[in-house]
Phi, psi and omega in degrees: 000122173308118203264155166323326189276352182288304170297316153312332163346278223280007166272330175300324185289301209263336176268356156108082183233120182063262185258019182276330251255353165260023174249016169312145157253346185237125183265076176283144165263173200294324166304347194258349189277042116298346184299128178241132192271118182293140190198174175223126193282121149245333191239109144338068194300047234231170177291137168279183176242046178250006176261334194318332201247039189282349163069167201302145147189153222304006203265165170235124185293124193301142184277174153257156167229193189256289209190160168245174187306337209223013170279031198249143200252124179250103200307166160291160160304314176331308164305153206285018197242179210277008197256030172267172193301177213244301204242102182249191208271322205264183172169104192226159206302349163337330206291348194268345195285138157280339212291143175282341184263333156317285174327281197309334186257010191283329139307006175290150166304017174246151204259067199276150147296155131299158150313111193200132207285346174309324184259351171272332213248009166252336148338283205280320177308322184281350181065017177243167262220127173244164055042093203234109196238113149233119196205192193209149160338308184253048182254129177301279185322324185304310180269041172249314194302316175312302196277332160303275205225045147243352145284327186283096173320299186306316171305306190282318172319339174257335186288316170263009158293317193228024148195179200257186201191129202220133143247156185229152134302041191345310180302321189253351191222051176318317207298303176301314174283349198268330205274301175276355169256032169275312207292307187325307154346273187313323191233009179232340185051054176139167201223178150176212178193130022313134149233133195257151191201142205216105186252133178303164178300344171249059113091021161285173165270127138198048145178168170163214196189215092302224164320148168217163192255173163260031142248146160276150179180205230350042173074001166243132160291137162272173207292291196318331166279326173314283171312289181302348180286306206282334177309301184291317189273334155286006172264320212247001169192070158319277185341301131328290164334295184301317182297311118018278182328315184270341163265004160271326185261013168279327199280311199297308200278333166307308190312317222277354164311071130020131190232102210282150206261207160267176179304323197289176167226141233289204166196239209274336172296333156317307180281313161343258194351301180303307188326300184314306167302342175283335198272313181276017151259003193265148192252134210271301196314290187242354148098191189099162187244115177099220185200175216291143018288132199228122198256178187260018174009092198259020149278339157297312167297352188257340182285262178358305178289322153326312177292319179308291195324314246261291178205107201284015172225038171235130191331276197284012150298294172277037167240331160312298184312313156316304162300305188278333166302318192302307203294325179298314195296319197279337165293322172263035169217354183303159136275345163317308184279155173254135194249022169240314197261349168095175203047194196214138197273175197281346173205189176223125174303340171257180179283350222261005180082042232233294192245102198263192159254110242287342197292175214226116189272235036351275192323321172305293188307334164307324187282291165332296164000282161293308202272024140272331168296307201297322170325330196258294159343293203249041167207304176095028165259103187304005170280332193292272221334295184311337178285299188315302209293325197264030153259344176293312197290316153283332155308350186250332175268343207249315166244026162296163216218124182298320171302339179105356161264163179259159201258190202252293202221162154225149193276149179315326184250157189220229164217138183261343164212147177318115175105014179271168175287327203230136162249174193220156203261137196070000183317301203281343197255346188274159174228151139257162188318314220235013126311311226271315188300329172266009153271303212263323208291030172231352183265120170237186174195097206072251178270351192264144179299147172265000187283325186284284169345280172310291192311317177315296196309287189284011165073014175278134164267150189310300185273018174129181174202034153217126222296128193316329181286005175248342220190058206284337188268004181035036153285354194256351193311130200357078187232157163224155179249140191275137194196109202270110114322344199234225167201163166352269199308345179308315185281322190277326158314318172306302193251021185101345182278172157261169191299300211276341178300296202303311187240042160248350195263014185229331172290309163322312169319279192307321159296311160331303164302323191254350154304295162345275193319322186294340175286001183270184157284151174290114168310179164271108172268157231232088176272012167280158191220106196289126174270003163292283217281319161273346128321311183282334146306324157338281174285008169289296187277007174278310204283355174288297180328304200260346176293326194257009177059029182247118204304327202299330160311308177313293186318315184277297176302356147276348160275355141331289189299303195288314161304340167293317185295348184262349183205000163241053169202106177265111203280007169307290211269325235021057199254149163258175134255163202276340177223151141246180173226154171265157167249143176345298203291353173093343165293154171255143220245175140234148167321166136306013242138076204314101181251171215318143160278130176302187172277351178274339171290339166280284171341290216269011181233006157293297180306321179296332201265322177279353178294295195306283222273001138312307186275322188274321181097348198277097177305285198319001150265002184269289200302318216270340183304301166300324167300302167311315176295356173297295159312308194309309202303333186310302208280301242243357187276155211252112181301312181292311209233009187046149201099196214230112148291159203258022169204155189263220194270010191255000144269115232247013195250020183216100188287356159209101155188200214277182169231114167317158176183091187181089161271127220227223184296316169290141171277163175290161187281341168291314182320312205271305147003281179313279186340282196320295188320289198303314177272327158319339173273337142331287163302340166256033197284137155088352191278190162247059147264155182295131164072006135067046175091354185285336187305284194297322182296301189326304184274024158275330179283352171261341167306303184292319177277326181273353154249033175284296186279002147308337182295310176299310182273321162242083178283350164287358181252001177232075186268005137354282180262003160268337151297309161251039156293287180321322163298282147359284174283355173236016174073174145306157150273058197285121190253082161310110177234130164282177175111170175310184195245308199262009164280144199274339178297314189290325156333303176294345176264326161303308160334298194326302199287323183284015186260345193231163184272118166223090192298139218072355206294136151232140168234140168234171201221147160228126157266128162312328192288333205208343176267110185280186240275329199265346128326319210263323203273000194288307165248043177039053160262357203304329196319318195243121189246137176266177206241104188070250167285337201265122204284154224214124186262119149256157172239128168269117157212137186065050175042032161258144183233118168330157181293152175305156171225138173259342194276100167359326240211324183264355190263311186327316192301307221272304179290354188266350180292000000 
């Protein structure tokens, strides 16, 4: 267990304690540490419970804001959007680069590298100091950090005289954000992006921060004092420097240890436990866990919905079920969704889900996804079923790849209008009043206005509609964010309508706005495409596919599937990688140098991939799932103490690593991990697979021991892998069917089964016309014969199987018990 004193260490080594205390970088007085550094949050950054034990100090782990006075952004040339300069002046190897947030600094006056060994090994020949910049495409801070000082000649000029200078791509190099912001943490007591980091040449740590400003002022040195300070003090005290380091990554590798429990594994009081912490963090009003800044933490809704399914008549299951109807509904009626261009932005700054932060993540509308199908599962309330179809319809329209991957993001900033200078954060999503009155104030319906109607329903005010406590900096000063406080019916009574009068007058509207909107500038989309990130899309639309019964979802995950497989898989190695690219010209491109896959690229596109062959039926996505878990187990499993580091041994520029034990806005890669192994080990119960499941199931149960005791003691930080803990402990529900694929009888028992929510479920299918006898015994059917001509339902638990059933109707009964 990482003990206080280990963590205090490593905050005195880098921050400056007794005779360390001239590599401090920031000389705060106690008054000035109070200053909270604006940054952008992707993973819910909060203490973990490898911080837990840091005992009281004055830092404060960073608030979100909106914005500061002077956060309105004018890009770099560099950037990929259309309003950059024609000839720009400066121009450094980024330029070779694909990642689109590399490509924004490739015109910076900074001599920047990529992560590379060419620039660690001018480190070192050169005796400096490198200089480590992480950030994402869409980081609002990043490009405020950018138009300061990476732009600022006077700025680059100490930076490429006296250090060496690296930007990472976070989005392309996880293995790397993790590893120094582990270290940010750990000595900052909070995290975000930018995050700056200032390393010796053999690529320790030993100080840094996040946004910095460039002058000093809120009681912060600024980025140019900084740099020169820190310039001087490694010429004039190396010897300290290095000693410093090396005892921050002796500090890194004690904190980043998993603190592997006992032998047993944990069980209902465990899961208890979490629910209960879940119910006294849930906010009654607008749902959600905690207060604002408020993310839509869709691994908490997958957990919650799992516990209500496990037995749907115990009070507090259906108060999990309560909570997660509230908090989805109140999210989908937010300004978190954009209710003209569709999907969803990545948090929101109030409590009420009203003013967000406008950029659009991939991974969110995946995760969302799910948990409006399980919503829609355990209620048949075509409102969940209509957010899913319009998180499909934008991901299919705003971020696809004509081949079928998906692109990674779209951004907070924009341009509010073509030819402007400066972008501004909500530019393309806000309205004013007296827009919406010259689109909408001429449109009616008999006598009533739709500008009056549309203003009710979304809550628009003359002068705005948003609160000074959302907007502390008035950039937002009479804009509205569209946001439903009320309801339907609320509206159709002020005026009178009727269901279909209400909703021809807010579609018109709405189409209206967004014909508007296509006249805007286009935020910046972020086109690498993540072989993580289209897993979890994967299982989004297999499982949107099979919940909503809509095939054309199926159809787009499988041409998902078939794009990973065509460019984010190298069939040399049967290896994946981890990024591709679009190119000017719309082909899609790869580095020199693919590079490699985590462990999260593996997870999540196992899981997307045992998802596909539930909705498709298509043993071949079943087959290529298991061959990939293979590998994973190959790169990344931890022999000694079980479970998945989260990159493997072959890159040898990565000082440490880690095991994620966090499910944050992503779940972890163990998390998701536990799941897979548990349902492969399902499909191979009994089989002539080796040891018939045993394999896998083992190594979920060492996945489980070895986070076990994080599970018992902060069971709120993995509820991920506390579903499949729960999993784990009541087996699968395995729902076995013979029959033909294309019978229509056997389709109805399959519909039967994709109809109801059953979090653990495997369903497998074998047709006699086409699956041969070792295909059949492959997904653990050799067993199960259908009875006679008639396609034939078994339901298996706790490996007990039920009598055959042919009727549609009696396997409802049977799963409903």
């Amino acid at each position: 267990m990482p003990t206080g004193r280990a963590v205090l260490l490593l905050r005195r080594l880098s921050t400056g304690d007794n005779r360390l205390k001239n590599i401090n970088l920031n000389h705060h007085t106690s008054k000035e540490s109070l200053f909270i550094n604006p940054v952008c949050l992707n993973r819910y950054l909060s203490f973990s419970k490898r911080f837990s034990s840091f005992g009281q100090t004055h830092l404060l782990p960073p608030q979100l804001t909106r914005s500061i006075s002077d956060s309105v952004i004018k890009m770099a040339s560099g950037n990929t959007d259309s309003n950059q300069a024609a000839n720009p002046k400066h121009t450094n190897r980024l330029i070779t680069e694909k990642s689109p947030y590399l490509l924004q600094h490739a015109h910076n006056p900074v001599d920047w590298y990529p992560w590379c060994q060419e620039a660690i090994d001018k480190a070192k020949e050169e005796n400096k100091l490198i200089f480590l910049s992480v950030g994402y495409s869409t980081c609002h801070w990043c490009h405020v950090m950018e138009k300061e000082s990476f732009e600022n000649e006077d700025v680059a000029k100490v930076m490429n005289e006296h250090f060496i200078n690296i930007k990472v791509d976070r989005e392309e190099r996880p293995d790397l954000d993790r590893v120094y912001m582990l270290f940010i943490m750990a000595t900052q007591g909070g995290g975000g992006w930018p995050m700056s980091v200032f390393l010796t040449p053999d690529l320790r740590p030993v100080t840094g921060g996040t946004y910095f400003p460039p002058e000093d002022r809120w009681g912060r040195p600024g980025f140019k004092t900084i740099l020169l300070s820190l310039a001087k003090k490694w010429k004039d005290n190396q010897a300290q420097f290095l000693e410093a380091s090396s005892n921050i990554i002796d500090a890194l590798e004690n904190i980043s240890k998993v603190d592997v429990g006992n032998t047993s594994i944990p069980g209902e009081v465990t899961w208890n436990k979490c629910v209960r912490r879940y119910m006294t963090s849930f906010e009654p009003e607008f749902g959600g866990f905690g207060t604002a800044p408020k993310f839509p933490q869709a691994s908490i809704l997958n957990f919650l919905f799992h516990f209500y399914a496990r037995d749907k008549n115990n009070a507090e299951g259906k108060k999990c079920l309560e909570m997660c109807l509230h908090t989805l509904t109140k999210i989908a009626k937010g300004g978190i969704h954009d209710h003209v261009s569709s999907g969803f932005a990545r948090y929101s700054v109030d409590n009420d889900w009203h003013v967000p932060h406008f950029e659009k993540m991939l991974y969110d509308q995946a995760q969302l996804m799910v948990a409006y199908t399980d919503a829609y599962l355990a209620t048949k309330n075509e409102f969940f079923a209509e957010v899913v179809r319009d998180i499909v319809k934008y991901v299919n329209r705003d971020l696809r790849h004509e081949l079928g991957g998906y692109y990674s993001a779209e951004d907070a900033d924009s341009y509010p209008t073509f030819g402007a200078l400066q972008k501004r954060e909500g530019a393309f999503c806000v309205w004013e009043y007296n827009e919406l009155e010259s689109l909408l104030g001429h449109k009616t319906i008999g006598a009533l206005s739709y500008l009056e109607i549309f203003c009710d329903y979304f809550s628009v005010e003359e002068n705005g509609n948003i609160s000074p406590d959302s907007d502390p900096h008035e950039e937002l000063t009479n804009k509205n964010v569209l946001i439903v406080y009320g309801s339907k019916e609320e509206t159709m009574s002020k005026f009178g309508l009727t269901l279909d009068q209400f909703n021809e007058v807010i579609s018109d509207c709405i189409n209206i706005l967004y014909e508007e909107r296509l006249k805007r500038p286009r935020p910046h989309l972020d086109t690498k495409i993540l072989c993580s990130w289209n897993g979890l899309i994967l299982a989004g639309l297999s499982q949107a596919g099979q919940g909503l019964g809509e095939k054309s979802f199926v159809e787009d995950a499988i041409k998902t599937a078939q794009f990973v497989k065509e460019h984010l898989f190298d069939r040399n190695t049967n290896t994946l990688l981890h990024s591709c690219y679009k190119s000017d010209d719309g082909n899609i491109v790869q580095t020199n140098q693919p590079i490699q896959g985590f462990l999260d690229d593996y997870a999540f596109l196992i899981k997307g991939l045992l998802d596909l062959y539930e909705a498709s039926l298509d043993l071949n996505w079943l087959n290529w799932a298991r061959e990939l878990q293979m590998k994973q187990n190959e790169l990344f499993w931890d022999d000694q103490n079980g479970g998945y580091f989260t990159c493997s041994t072959e890159d040898n520029t990565v000082v440490l690593r880690l095991k994620e034990d966090q499910d944050g806005a992503e779940p972890s890669g163990n998390s998701v991990s536990c799941h897979n192994l548990l349902r492969l080990a399902a499909y191979a119960d009994k089989s002539a697979m080796s040891q018939g499941g045993e394999l896998e199931k083992g190594m979920a149960k060492k996945i489980l021991m070895a986070f076990s005791k994080r599970l018992n003691d902060t069971p709120t930080a993995l509820p991920e892998m506390m579903s499949a803990l729960m999993f784990y402990n009541d087996s699968p529900t395995q729902v076995l069917i013979a029959g033909g694929c294309s019978d229509p009888r056997t389709l109805e028992l399959v519909r039967v089964v994709r109809s109801r929510l059953l979090p653990g479920r495997v369903l497998a299918v074998a047709d006699p016309a086409t699956d041969s006898p070792a295909g059949m015994s492959d997904i653990l059917l050799a067993r199960v014969r259908s009875a006679g001509d008639v396609p034939t339902a078994y339901v298996c638990r706790r490996y007990a199987c039920s009598l055959p059933v042919t009727d549609s109707k009696q396997l409802g009964d049977l799963l409903d018990e």
